[in-house]
C-alpha positions, 0 to 999 in steps of 0.5 A: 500500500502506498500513503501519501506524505511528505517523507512518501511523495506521488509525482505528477508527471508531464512528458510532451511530444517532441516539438509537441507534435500531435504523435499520439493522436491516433488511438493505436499509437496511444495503446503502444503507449500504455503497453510502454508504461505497463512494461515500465510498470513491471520491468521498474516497479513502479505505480501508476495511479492516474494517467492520460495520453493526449495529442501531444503530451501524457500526464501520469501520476506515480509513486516514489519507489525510484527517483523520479529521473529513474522513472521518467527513464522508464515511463519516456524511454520504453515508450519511446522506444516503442513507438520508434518501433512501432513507426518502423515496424508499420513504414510510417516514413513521414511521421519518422521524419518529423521525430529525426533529429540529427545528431553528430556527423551525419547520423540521425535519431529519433526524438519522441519527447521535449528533453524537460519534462515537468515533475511536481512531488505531491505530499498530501491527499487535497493536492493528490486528489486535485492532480487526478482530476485535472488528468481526468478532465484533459480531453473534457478541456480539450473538447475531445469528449463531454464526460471523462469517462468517455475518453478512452486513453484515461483512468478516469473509468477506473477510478469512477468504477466503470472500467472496461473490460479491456482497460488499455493501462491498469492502474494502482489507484487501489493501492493507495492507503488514504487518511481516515476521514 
C-alpha cells in the first residue's frame, strides 16, 4: 500500500511530444503507449495511479519507489522506444521524419519527447486528489469528449468504477492507503 506524505511523495508527471507534435493522436499509437508504461510498470516497479495520453503530451501520476529521473527513464524511454518501433515496424516514413533529429556527423535519431519534462512531488491527499482530476478532465478541456469517462486513453473509468473490460493501462489507484476521514 502506498500513503501519501511528505517523507512518501506521488509525482505528477508531464512528458510532451517532441516539438509537441500531435504523435499520439491516433488511438493505436496511444495503446503502444500504455503497453510502454505497463512494461515500465513491471520491468521498474513502479505505480501508476492516474494517467492520460493526449495529442501531444501524457500526464501520469506515480509513486516514489525510484527517483523520479529513474522513472521518467522508464515511463519516456520504453515508450519511446516503442513507438520508434512501432513507426518502423508499420513504414510510417513521414511521421519518422518529423521525430529525426540529427545528431553528430551525419547520423540521425529519433526524438519522441521535449528533453524537460515537468515533475511536481505531491505530499498530501487535497493536492493528490486535485492532480487526478485535472488528468481526468484533459480531453473534457480539450473538447475531445463531454464526460471523462468517455475518453478512452484515461483512468478516469477506473477510478469512477466503470472500467472496461479491456482497460488499455491498469492502474494502482487501489493501492493507495488514504487518511481516515
Amino acid at each position: 500500500m502506498f500513503r501519501i506524505s511528505r517523507d512518501s511523495p506521488a509525482y505528477f508527471l508531464t512528458s510532451v511530444a517532441h516539438n509537441r507534435l500531435p504523435i499520439f493522436q491516433k488511438d493505436a499509437i496511444k495503446q503502444v503507449v500504455c503497453d510502454a508504461f505497463n512494461e515500465a510498470r513491471i520491468s521498474g516497479g513502479i505505480m501508476v495511479f492516474a494517467f492520460v495520453i493526449m495529442a501531444d503530451h501524457t500526464h501520469v501520476l506515480t509513486d516514489n519507489a525510484r527517483e523520479i529521473k529513474d522513472v521518467l527513464r522508464y515511463l519516456n524511454g520504453i515508450s519511446a522506444k516503442r513507438l520508434i518501433d512501432h513507426l518502423k515496424e508499420k513504414g510510417y516514413e513521414d511521421s519518422l521524419a518529423k521525430l529525426r533529429i540529427q545528431e553528430r556527423g551525419k547520423s540521425h535519431k529519433h526524438s519522441v519527447y521535449e528533453h524537460h519534462p515537468n515533475a511536481i512531488r505531491i505530499t498530501g491527499e487535497d493536492a493528490f486528489m486535485q492532480k487526478v482530476n485535472y488528468i481526468h478532465l484533459n480531453p473534457v478541456r480539450s473538447g475531445s469528449v463531454e464526460h471523462p469517462d468517455d475518453y478512452l486513453f484515461s483512468s478516469a473509468r477506473q477510478w469512477h468504477l466503470k472500467p472496461l473490460e479491456n482497460e488499455p493501462l491498469l492502474t494502482d489507484h487501489k493501492k493507495i492507503d488514504w487518511r481516515a476521514a
